[in-house]
C-alpha positions, -999 to 999 in steps of 0.1 A, spaced: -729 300 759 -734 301 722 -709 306 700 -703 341 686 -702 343 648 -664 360 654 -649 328 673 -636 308 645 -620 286 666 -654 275 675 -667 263 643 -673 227 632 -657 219 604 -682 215 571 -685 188 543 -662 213 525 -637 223 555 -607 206 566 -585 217 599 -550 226 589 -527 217 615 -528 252 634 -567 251 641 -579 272 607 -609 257 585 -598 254 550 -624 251 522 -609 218 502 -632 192 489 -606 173 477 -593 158 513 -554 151 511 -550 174 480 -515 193 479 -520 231 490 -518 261 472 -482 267 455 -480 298 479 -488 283 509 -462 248 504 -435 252 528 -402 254 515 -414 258 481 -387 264 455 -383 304 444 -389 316 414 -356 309 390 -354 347 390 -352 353 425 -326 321 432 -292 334 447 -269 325 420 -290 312 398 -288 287 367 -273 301 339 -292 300 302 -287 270 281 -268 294 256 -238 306 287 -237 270 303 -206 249 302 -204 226 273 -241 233 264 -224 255 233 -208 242 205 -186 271 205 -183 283 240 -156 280 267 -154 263 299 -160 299 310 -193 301 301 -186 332 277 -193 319 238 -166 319 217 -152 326 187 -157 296 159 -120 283 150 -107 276 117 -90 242 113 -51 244 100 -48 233 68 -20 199 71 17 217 63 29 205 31 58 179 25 94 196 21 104 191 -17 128 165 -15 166 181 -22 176 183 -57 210 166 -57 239 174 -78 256 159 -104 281 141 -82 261 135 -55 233 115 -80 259 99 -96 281 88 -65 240 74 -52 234 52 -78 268 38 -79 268 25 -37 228 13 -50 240 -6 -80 269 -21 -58 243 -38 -32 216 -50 -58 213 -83 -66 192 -81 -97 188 -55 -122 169 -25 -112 149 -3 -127 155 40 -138 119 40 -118 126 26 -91 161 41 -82 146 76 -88 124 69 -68 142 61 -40 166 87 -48 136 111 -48 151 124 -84 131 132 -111 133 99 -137 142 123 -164 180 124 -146 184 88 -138 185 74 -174 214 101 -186 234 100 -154 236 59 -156 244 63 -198 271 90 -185 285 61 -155 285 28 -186 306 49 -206 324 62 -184 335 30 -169 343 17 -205 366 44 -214 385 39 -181 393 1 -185 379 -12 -155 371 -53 -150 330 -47 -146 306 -27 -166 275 -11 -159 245 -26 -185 209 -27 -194 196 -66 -181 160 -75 -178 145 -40 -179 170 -26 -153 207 -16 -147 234 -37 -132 270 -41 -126 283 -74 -147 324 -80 -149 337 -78 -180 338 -113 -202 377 -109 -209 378 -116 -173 352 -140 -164 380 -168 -166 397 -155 -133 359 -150 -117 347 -182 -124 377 -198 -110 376 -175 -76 337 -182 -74 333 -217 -82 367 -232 -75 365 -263 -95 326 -266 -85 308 -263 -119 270 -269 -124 265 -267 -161 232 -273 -183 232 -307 -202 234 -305 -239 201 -315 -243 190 -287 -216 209 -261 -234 190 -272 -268 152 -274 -250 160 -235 -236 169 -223 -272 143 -238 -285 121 -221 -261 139 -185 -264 137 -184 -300 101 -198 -307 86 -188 -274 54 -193 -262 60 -224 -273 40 -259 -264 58 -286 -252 44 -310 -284 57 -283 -304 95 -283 -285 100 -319 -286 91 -317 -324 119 -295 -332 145 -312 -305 130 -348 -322 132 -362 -284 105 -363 -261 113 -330 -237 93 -333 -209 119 -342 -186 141 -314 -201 112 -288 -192 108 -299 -158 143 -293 -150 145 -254 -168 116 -244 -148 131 -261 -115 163 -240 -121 136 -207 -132 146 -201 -167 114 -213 -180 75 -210 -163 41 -211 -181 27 -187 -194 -11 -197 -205 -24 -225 -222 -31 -226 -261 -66 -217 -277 -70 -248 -302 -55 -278 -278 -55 -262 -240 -18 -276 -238 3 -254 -216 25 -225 -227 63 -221 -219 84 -190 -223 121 -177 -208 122 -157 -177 137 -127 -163 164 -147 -145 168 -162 -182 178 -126 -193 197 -118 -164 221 -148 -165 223 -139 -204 230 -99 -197 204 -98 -223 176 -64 -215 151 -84 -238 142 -111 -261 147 -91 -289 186 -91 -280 190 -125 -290 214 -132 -322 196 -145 -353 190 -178 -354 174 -187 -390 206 -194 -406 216 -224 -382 178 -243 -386 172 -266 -412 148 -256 -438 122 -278 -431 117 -273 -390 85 -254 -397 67 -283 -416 79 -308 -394 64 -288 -361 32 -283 -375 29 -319 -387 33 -332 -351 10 -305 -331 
């Protein structure tokens, strides 16, 4: 019996058929190639017709730089400006004055107005008055120390009157004194400083070298630069040289022109 044009099942596949897997010709010519998006089974839905859906970029979590975990955008925050410092507390007359006293009782150098206002936290412009008001004041009362200018700074120094009784309670007999010709070289220095070491020993009349080495072993003298014509090194007093003197600067030294002899000049520069 020939086949009737209505039995499908019946036909031969042709060069442009294949048999899908329930019998049907389809018309591929491509053999193998995917099916139809409509006909793939368990093809993924339209994003529209997923249950529960993804969300737009612009609702997901963390895809906005301003949104919530919530997905919900929100509002841009303001950042907090930093709080300011408290003003430090503007101390009274006796409490300032009762501060630097306890300070100047632990330092062991002179110390600046600078730096004790600014630990204090005071404005500089109180310091210098309140320690002028504290010298005097322990001056008018008598006491056995004083409070001076030394170096640039303020400290406490005992009064000379008594620095017979000090010296024999702090050194008890044990006295380390500066030679004659140490005490010379260190004047010598102070008064003409900076000051080359040709030009020292010319004035002393000794060779100093020796002299200088010990003065800047015990830190009353250091260099300072060398000179512009010769390159020899430059000496000059230090700050412990002031402090051990209760001098606040150079300029505090006595005058010294009536005790050289007229000719020291001529015979310096002869010998440089």
């Amino acid at each position: 019996m020939a086949p009737g044009a209505g039995d499908s099942a019946a036909v031969a596949p042709g060069a442009d058929e294949t048999i899908r897997p329930d019998g049907l010709a389809h018309s591929d010519p491509l053999p193998g190639r995917l099916a139809e998006p409509d006909a793939l089974p368990g093809r993924l839905a339209e994003p529209d017709a997923l249950a529960g859906g993804l969300a737009q970029p612009d609702a997901r979590s963390g895809d906005s730089e301003e949104g919530g975990g919530s997905g919900v955008p929100g509002k841009r925050g303001r950042r907090r400006p930093a709080p300011e410092p408290e003003p430090a507390p503007v101390l009274d007359d006796a409490e300032l004055r009762g501060a630097l006293e306890a300070i100047l009782l632990v330092v062991d150098q002179p110390v600046s107005e600078l730096t004790l206002a600014q630990v204090l936290e005071q404005s500089p412009e109180r310091i210098g008055p309140m320690l002028d008001e504290i010298a005097a004041g322990y001056t008018a009362a008598g006491h056995g120390f004083e409070l001076r200018r030394a170096a640039g700074g303020w400290r406490l120094y005992t009064r000379p009157e008594y620095a017979t009784y000090v010296e024999r309670f702090v050194l008890e007999g044990q006295t380390v004194r500066l030679t004659q010709a140490a005490l010379e070289t260190l004047a010598v220095i102070a008064y003409k400083q900076p000051v080359t070491r040709s030009r020292i020993s010319a004035i002393r009349g000794v060779n100093c070298d020796g002299v200088i080495r010990t003065l800047v072993s015990r830190g009353l003298v250091e260099e300072c630069g060398t000179e512009a014509d010769s390159g020899a090194f430059l000496y000059r007093t230090t700050t412990m040289f002031l402090e051990k003197l209760g001098l606040n600067s150079v300029d505090d030294l006595p005058p010294l022109a009536p005790f050289l002899p007229d000719d020291v000049e001529e015979l310096a520069d002869a010998t440089r």
